[in-house]
N, C-alpha and C positions, 0 to 999 in steps of 0.2 A: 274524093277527087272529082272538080269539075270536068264535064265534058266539054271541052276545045273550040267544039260545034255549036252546040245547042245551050251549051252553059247548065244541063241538068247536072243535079249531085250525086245520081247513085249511077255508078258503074261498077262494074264485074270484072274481076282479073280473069282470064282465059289462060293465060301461057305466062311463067316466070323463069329466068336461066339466070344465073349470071355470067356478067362481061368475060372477055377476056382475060384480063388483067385483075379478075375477082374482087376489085375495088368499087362495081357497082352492081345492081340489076337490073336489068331489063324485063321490062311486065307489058302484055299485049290484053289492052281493055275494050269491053265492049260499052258501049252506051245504056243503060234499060231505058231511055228517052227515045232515041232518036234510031239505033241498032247500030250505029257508025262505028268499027275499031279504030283504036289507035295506041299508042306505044310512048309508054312511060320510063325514066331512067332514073331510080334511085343511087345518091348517092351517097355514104355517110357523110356527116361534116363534125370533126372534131373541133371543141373545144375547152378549153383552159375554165376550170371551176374557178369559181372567186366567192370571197366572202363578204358581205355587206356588212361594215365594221356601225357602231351604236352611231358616232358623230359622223356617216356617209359615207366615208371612203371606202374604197373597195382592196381588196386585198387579195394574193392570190394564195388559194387554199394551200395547206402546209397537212398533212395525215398525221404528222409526227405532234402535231400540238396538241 
């Protein structure tokens, strides 16, 4: 995770809960650059597998085949 501020790459999670709605987390980071916190919100993002067929096209995954 860049830092916001300073654009350093290594930060530290301090505090993680999830949302309300337990659809996301909320994570409270510190900087090891700069000391500055700040607060991140993951959230999942589903999607749809697909199969890249020999001749290119894409197709959507089937378990049962």
């Amino acid at each position: 995770m860049h830092c916001p501020f300073c654009g350093y790459e290594d930060t530290q999670v301090k505090d993680s809960r999830a949302c309300e709605d337990g659809t996301a987390i909320r994570r409270r980071r510190v900087c090891s650059g700069c000391q500055l916190r700040f607060t991140t919100i993951e959230r999942i993002q589903l999607r749809e597998l697909s199969v890249l067929k020999a001749d290119g096209r894409r197709a959507p995954f089937d378990r049962d085949k």
